[in-house]
Each structure stands twice: as structure tokens, then as C-alpha cells.
C-alpha positions as CSV (number, residue, x, y, z in Angstrom):
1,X,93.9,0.8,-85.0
2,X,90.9,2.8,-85.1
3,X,88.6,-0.1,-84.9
4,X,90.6,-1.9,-82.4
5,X,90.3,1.2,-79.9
6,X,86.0,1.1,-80.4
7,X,86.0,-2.6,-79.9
8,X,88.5,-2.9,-77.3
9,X,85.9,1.0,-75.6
10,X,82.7,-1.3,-76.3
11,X,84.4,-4.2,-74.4
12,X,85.0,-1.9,-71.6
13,X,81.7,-0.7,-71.8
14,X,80.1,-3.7,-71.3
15,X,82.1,-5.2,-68.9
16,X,81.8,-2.1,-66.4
17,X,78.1,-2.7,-67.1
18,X,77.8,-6.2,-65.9
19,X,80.1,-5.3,-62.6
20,X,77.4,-2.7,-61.7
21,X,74.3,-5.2,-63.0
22,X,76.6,-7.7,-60.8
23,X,77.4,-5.5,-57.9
24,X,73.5,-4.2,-57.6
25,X,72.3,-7.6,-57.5
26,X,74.0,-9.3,-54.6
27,X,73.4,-6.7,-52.8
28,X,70.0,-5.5,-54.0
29,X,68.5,-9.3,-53.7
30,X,70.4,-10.5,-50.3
31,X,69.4,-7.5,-48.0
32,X,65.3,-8.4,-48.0
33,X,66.7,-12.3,-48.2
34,X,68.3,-11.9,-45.0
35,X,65.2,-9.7,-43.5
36,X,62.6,-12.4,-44.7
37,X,64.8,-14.9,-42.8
38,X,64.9,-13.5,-39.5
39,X,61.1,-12.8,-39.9
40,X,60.8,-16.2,-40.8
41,X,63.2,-17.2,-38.3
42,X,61.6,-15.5,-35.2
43,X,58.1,-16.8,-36.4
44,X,59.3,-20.5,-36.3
45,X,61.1,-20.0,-33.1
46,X,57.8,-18.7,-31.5
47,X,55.7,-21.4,-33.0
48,X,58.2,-24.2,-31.9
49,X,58.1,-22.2,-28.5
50,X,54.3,-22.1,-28.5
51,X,53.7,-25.8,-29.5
52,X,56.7,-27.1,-26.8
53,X,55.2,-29.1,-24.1
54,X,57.1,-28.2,-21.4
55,X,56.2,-24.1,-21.2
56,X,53.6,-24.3,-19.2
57,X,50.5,-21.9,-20.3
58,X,46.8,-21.3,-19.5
59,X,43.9,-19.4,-21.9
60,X,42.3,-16.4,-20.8
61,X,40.2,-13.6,-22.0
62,X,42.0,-10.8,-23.1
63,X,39.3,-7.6,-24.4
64,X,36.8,-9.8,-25.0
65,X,39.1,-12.5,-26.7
66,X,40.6,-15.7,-25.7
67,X,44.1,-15.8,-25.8
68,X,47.3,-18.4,-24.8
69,X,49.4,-16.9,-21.9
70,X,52.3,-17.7,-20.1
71,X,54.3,-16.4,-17.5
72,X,57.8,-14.3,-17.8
73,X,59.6,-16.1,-15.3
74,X,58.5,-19.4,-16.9
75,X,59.6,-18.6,-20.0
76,X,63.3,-17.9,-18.6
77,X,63.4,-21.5,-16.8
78,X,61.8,-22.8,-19.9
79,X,65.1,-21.0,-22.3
80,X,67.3,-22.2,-19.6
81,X,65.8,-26.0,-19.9
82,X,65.6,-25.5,-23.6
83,X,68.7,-24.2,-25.7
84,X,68.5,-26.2,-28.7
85,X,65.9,-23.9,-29.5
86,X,67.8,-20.9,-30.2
87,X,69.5,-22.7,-33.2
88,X,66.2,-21.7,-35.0
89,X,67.4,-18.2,-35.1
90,X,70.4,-18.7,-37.1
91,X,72.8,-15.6,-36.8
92,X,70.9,-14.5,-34.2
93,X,71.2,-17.3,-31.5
94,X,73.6,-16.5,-28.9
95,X,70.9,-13.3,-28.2
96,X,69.8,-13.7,-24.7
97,X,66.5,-14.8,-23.4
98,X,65.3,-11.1,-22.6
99,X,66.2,-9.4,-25.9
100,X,64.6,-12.6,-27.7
101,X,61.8,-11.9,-25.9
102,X,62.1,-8.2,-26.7
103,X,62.3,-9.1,-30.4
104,X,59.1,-11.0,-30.0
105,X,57.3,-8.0,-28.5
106,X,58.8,-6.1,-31.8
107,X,57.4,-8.3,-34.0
108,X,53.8,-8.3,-32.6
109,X,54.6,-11.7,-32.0
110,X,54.0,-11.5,-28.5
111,X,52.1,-8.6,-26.3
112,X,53.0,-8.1,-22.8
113,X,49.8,-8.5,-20.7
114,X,48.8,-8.0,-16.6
115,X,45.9,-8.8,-14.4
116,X,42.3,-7.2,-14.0
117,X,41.8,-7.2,-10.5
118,X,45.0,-6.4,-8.8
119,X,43.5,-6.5,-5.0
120,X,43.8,-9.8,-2.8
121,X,40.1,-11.3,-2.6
122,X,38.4,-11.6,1.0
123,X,39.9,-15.3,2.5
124,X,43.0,-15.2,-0.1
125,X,46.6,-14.7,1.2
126,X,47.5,-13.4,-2.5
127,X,46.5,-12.9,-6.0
128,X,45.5,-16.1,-8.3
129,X,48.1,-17.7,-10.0
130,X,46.9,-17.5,-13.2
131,X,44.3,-15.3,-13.3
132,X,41.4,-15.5,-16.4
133,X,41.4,-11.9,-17.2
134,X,43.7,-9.9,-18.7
135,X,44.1,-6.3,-19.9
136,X,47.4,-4.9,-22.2
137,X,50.3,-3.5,-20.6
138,X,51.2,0.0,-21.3
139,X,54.9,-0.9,-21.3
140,X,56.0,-3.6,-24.0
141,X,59.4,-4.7,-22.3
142,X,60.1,-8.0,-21.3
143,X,59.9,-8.9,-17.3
144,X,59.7,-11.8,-15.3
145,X,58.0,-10.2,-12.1
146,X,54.7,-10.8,-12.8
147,X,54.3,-10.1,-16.1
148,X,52.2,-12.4,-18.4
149,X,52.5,-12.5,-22.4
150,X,49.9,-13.6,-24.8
151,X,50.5,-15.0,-28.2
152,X,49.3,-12.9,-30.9
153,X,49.1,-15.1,-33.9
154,X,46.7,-17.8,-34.5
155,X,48.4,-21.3,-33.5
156,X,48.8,-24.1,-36.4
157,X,46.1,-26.4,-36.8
158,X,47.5,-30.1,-37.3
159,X,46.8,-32.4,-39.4
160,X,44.0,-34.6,-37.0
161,X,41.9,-31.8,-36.0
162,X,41.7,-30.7,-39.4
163,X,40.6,-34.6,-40.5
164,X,38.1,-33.9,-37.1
165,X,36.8,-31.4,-38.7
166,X,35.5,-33.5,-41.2
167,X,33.9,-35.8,-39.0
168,X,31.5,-33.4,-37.3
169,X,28.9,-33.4,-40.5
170,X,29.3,-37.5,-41.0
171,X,28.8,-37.1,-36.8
172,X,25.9,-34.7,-37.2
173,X,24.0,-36.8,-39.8
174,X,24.9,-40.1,-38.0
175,X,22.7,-38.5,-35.0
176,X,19.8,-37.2,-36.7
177,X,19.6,-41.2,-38.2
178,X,19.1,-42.7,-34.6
179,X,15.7,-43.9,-35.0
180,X,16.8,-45.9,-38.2
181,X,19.5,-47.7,-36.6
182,X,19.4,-51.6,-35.7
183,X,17.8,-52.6,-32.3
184,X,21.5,-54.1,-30.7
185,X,22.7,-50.7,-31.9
186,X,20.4,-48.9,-30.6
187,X,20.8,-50.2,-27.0
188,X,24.1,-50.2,-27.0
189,X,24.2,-46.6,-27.6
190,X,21.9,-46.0,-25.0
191,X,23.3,-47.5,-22.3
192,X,26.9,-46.4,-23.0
193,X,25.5,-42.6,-23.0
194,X,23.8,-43.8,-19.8
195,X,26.7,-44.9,-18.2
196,X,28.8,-42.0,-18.9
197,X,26.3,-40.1,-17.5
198,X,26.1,-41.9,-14.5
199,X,29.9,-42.2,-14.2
200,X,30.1,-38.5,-14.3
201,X,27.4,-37.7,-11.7
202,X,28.6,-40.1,-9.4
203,X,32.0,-38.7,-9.8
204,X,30.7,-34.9,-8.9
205,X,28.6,-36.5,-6.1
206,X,31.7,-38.3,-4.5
207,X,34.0,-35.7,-4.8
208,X,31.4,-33.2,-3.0
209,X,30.9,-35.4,-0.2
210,X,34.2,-35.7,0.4
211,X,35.1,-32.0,0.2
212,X,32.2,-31.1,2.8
213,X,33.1,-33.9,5.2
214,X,36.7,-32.9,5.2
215,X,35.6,-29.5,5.4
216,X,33.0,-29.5,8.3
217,X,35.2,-32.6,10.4
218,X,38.7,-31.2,9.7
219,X,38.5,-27.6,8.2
220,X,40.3,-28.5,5.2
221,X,39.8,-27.7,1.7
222,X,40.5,-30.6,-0.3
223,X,38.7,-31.2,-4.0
224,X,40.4,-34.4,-5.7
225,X,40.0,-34.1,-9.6
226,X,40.9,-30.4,-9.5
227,X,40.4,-29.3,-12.9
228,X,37.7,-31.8,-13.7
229,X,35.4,-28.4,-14.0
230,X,37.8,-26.3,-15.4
231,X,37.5,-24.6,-18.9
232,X,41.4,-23.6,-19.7
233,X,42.8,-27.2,-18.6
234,X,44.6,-29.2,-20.8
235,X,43.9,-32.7,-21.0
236,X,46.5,-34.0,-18.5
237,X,45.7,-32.0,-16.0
238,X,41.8,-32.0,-16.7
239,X,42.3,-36.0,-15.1
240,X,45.0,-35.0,-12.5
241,X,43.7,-37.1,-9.6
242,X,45.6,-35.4,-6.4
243,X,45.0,-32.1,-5.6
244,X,47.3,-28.9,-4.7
245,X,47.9,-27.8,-1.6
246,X,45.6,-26.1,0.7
247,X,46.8,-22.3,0.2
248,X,43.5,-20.5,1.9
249,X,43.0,-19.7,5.4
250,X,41.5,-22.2,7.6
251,X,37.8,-21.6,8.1
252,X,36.5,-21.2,11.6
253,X,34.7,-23.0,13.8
254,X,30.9,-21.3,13.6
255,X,31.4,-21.9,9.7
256,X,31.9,-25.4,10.2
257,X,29.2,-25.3,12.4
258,X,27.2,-23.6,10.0
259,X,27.4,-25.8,6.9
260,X,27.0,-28.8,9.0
261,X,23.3,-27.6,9.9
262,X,22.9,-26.3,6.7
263,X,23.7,-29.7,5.7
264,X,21.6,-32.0,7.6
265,X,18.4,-29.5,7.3
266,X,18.5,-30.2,3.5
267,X,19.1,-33.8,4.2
268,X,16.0,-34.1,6.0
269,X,14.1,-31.9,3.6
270,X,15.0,-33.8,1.0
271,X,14.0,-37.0,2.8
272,X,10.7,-35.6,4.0
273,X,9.4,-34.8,0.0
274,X,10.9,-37.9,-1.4
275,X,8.1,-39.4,-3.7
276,X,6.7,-42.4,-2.6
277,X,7.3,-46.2,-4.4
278,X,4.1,-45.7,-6.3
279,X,5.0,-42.4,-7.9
280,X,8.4,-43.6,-8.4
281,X,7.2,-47.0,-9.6
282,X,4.5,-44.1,-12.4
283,X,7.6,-41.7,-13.2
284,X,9.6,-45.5,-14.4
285,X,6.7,-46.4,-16.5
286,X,6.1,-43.4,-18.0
287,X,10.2,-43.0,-19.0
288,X,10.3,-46.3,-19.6
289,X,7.4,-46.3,-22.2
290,X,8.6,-43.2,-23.7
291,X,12.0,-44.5,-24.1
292,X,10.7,-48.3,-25.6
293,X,8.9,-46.1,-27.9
294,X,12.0,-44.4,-29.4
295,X,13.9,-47.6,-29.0
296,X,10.9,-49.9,-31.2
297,X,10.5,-47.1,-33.7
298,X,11.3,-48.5,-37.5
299,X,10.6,-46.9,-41.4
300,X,7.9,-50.0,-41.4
301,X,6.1,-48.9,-38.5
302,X,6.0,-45.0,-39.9
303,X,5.0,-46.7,-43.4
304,X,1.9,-48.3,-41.9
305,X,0.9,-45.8,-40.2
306,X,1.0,-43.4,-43.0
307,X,-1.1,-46.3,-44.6
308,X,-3.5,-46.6,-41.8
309,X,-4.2,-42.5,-41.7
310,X,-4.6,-43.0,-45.5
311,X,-7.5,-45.5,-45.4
312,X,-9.3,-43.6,-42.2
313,X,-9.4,-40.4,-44.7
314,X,-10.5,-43.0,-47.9
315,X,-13.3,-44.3,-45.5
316,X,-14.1,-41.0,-44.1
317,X,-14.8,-39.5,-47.4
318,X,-17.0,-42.3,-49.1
319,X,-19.0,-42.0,-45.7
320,X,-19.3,-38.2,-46.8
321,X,-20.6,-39.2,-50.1
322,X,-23.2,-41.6,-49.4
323,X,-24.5,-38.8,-47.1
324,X,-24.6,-36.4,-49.4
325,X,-25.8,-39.1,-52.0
326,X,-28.8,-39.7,-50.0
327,X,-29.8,-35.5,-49.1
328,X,-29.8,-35.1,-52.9
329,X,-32.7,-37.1,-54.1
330,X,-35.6,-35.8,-56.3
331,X,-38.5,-33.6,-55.1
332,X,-40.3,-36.0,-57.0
333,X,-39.7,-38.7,-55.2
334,X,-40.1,-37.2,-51.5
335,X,-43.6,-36.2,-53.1
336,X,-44.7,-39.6,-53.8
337,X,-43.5,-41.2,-50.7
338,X,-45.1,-38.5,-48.7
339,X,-48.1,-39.4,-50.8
340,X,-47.9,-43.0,-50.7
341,X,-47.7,-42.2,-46.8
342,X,-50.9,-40.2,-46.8
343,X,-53.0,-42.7,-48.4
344,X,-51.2,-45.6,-46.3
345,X,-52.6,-43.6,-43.1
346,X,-55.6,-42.7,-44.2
347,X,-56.5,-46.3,-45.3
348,X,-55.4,-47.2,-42.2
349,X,-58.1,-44.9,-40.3
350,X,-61.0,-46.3,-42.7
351,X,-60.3,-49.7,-41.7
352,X,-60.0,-48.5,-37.9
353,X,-63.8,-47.1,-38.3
354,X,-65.0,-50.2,-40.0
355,X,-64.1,-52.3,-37.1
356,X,-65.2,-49.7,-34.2
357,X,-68.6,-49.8,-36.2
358,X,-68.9,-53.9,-36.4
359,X,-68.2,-53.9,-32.3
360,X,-70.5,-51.4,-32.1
361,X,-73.5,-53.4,-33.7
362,X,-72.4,-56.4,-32.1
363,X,-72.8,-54.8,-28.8
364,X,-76.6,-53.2,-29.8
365,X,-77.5,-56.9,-30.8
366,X,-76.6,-58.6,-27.7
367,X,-78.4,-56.1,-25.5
368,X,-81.9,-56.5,-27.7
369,X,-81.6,-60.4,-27.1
């Protein structure tokens, strides 16, 4: 009996045990479970909100940083629009669209942002839409009365820029190996540079001649490709071919007036130091020459030339040699030839008084016949 009573205490022992071990555990291990999922949960919901087309965004520079913004009152339309999204949260999704917001600005997820310049510019009915500087708002609450919010955390890269990114050193060394490239390849990259070039110029050109004819004849401000200058565009709206409405006050007459001088004075002072056919017919040449010379370029070409310098400096120095050859010959010998000279001119001389002396008896005999 006695040993029944310490096995049956033992088994008690150890089964009160494992209910505490079993009691601490579900509890101990699904509390930071269920915190690490709503972390995890918010930070998917913002980057599924961030990458979503349809919120509409712009980048600015926030404290000397450029950041991804969006507006409050966008984002509300964009919940509205969007409520699939809030499955992302789990447990949490029927939260509305101001305390999911709130939760973001909890998280650091999200900081609440407002404008630099808070004054209406001269000619401007109202401040800029979407202004490109920011500063940090003192009060972190969600608004959507203009208020702007910045993403805090650095957006995914996927998986083609990253294979991009590769591509810039093959790019890079593909450049710096121009001059060894085939002749057909080398004009054909030429010219298509060209023509993008040109195509872009004339694009500029176009669109500022439109802008100041509308602007002197009708006083309208009208700039088609908008945002082909524009650093925070996104690609569909950098080529967004009709432009926004007119929002600015309509200039007056004596500004009208003024450009339209302005305009025509550099017109004719343009026209008046235009060069002439001949220097333009020089400046073609010259370009021209400088760019068949890049174009004609080969490894053969460098190869002989290397070859050429080398047999200039082989000739040059044997030239130096027989020179110095020639300075370094015995005292002896200059003694001898300055010897043989001597006797050469003073043999010379001798024969030069023998034959003055003959004349001169000649000449006594004939005057005694």
C-alpha cells in the first residue's frame, strides 16, 4: 500500500508538472506569435498599399531626403475603392480607414508630413498641389485636410531592377569598347543617338513655340507634354500628351506686348550673327573630320602606328651614333690630315711661284727682241 501511495504521489507529481509546462507554453509562445503577426501584418498591408497603382503619390524632399508621399484624402478614396486590402490584416480588418492609418503612424510605418512654404506665390490663386518640399508634422494623427504622409521604410526592389543592376558594368564596359566595334555598328549607333537627340530638341523646340504663340496671341498658358521635364513623374505621365487646365491668372496685355518684342528682338539678333555658308560649310568639315576619325579608328591602325613611332626612334638613334661615331676619331688622325693639308697647300703655292716666274721671263724676253 505504501508503495502504491508514492507511485500513485509521483504520478501526480508529474502530471501537475506537464499541465503547468503545458499551460506556460500556449500561452508563453502564442502572445509574441500573435504580436509578430500584426507587425507582419501591417507591414505587408503598407507595402501592398505602397506598390498599388491606383494611390496616386509624388517624391519629394523631406530634410534633405527624398521620400514617397501621398495625400490623406487620397488615401480614404483609395480604402473606399480598395477593400480587399484590409483582409491583409487578419483580426484586425474591419478597423476603419483612419485608425489603420493611425496604426501606421504607430508603427513608424508612415510620418505625417506638411508643406514648406505655406503662402500663395505672386500670380497663384492657391498653394501647389503637390508641393516638392516637405517638413514633419508636429502632430502624428491622421487627417485628410491637407495633410501629406511619407513612407518611412525603403520600398522592395523587384526582381528586373535587381537583374538591371547587373547590366550597368556589362553597359559601362560595352561603352568604353566603342572604338573596337565594327564599322555597320558603329554608325548605327551613331545615328540612333543622333536621332534621339534630334527627336528631343525638336520636341522642346515645338512645344516652346507653341506655348509663346498661344501665350502672346491668346493669353493662355498651354505646355503639351507636361511632365516631359519633370523629375518626380512616373512614366505614364512623364508621356501624358494633353495638358491640365489653365489654373493661373490671365496675363495682361503690356506682358503680351512685352514678350512679343522681347521675342522678335532676339529673332533678329539671332539672324543678324548667323555665320555665314563658308564658316558653316568649315564648322561641318572640321566635325565631320573629327567624327570620321573616331568612326575609321581600328586596333590595326593603333598597331602601325605604334610601329611607325618605333622605327622614327630606331632611325633617330642610329643617326645619333654615326654622329657621335664620327666626333670620336683619333688626335692622330686629325694631325695627319691637318698635315697632309699643310703640305697639299704649300705645294700648291710653290707651283703658283714657278709659273708666275716662267710668265715673268717670257715677258722680259719679248721686250729685248
Amino acid at each position: 500500500m505504501k508503495k502504491s501511495g508514492g507511485v500513485e504521489k509521483k504520478r501526480v507529481r508529474r502530471s501537475s508538472a506537464a499541465t503547468q509546462n503545458g499551460g506556460r507554453d500556449p500561452t508563453s509562445d502564442t502572445a509574441p506569435r500573435k504580436q509578430a503577426a500584426k507587425k507582419d501584418a501591417f507591414q505587408l498591408f503598407a507595402e501592398k498599399v505602397r506598390d498599388h497603382k491606383d494611390l496616386v503619390s509624388r517624391w519629394a524632399v523631406l530634410q534633405e531626403t527624398r521620400v514617397e508621399y501621398f495625400r490623406g484624402k487620397d488615401f480614404v478614396s483609395f480604402m473606399k475603392n480598395q477593400p480587399e486590402l484590409k483582409d491583409i490584416l487578419e483580426s484586425q480588418r474591419n478597423l476603419g480607414t483612419q485608425d489603420i492609418a493611425d496604426t501606421l503612424l504607430s508603427k513608424n510605418l508612415l510620418v505625417r508630413c506638411d508643406r514648406v512654404v505655406k503662402t500663395v506665390r505672386p500670380g497663384k490663386k492657391k498653394l501647389s498641389t503637390w508641393p516638392a518640399h516637405l517638413e514633419i508634422f508636429h502632430e502624428q494623427v491622421f487627417s485628410d485636410n491637407d495633410a501629406f504622409f511619407a513612407w518611412t521604410f525603403v520600398k522592395r526592389r523587384p526582381l528586373w531592377q535587381t537583374l538591371l543592376s547587373f547590366c550597368w558594368p556589362v553597359l559601362t564596359l560595352a561603352i568604353c569598347l566603342f572604338p573596337v566595334y565594327p564599322h555597320g555598328c558603329k554608325l548605327l549607333i551613331l545615328y540612333s543617338c543622333a536621332g534621339v537627340l534630334l527627336l528631343i530638341l525638336s520636341l522642346l523646340t515645338i512645344r516652346a513655340t507653341i506655348f509663346g504663340a498661344l501665350y502672346i496671341i491668346l493669353g493662355k498658358r498651354v505646355w503639351f507634354f507636361p511632365n516631359i521635364l519633370a523629375e518626380e513623374a512616373t512614366l505614364a505621365d512623364l508621356f501624358r500628351f494633353w495638358p491640365k487646365k489653365d489654373e493661373e491668372e490671365r496675363p495682361t496685355w503690356t506682358k503680351r506686348l512685352f514678350y512679343a518684342i522681347a521675342a522678335v528682338l532676339v529673332i533678329l539678333l539671332l539672324r543678324h550673327h548667323a555665320p555665314d555658308e563658308a564658316a558653316r560649310a568649315r564648322y561641318q568639315k572640321r566635325v565631320s573630320n573629327i567624327i570620321d576619325d573616331v568612326l575609321e579608328w581600328s586596333p590595326s591602325l593603333a598597331l602601325s602606328g605604334m610601329m611607325e613611332k618605333q622605327q622614327n626612334v630606331v632611325n633617330a638613334t642610329g643617326s645619333n651614333d654615326s654622329s657621335s661615331q664620327t666626333s670620336k676619331t683619333s688626335p692622330e688622325q686629325a694631325s695627319s690630315s691637318d698635315d697632309g693639308g699643310a703640305k697639299t697647300f704649300s705645294e700648291q703655292s710653290n707651283a703658283e711661284e714657278v709659273v708666275t716666274g716662267d710668265t715673268e721671263d717670257a715677258g722680259e724676253d719679248k721686250q729685248n727682241d
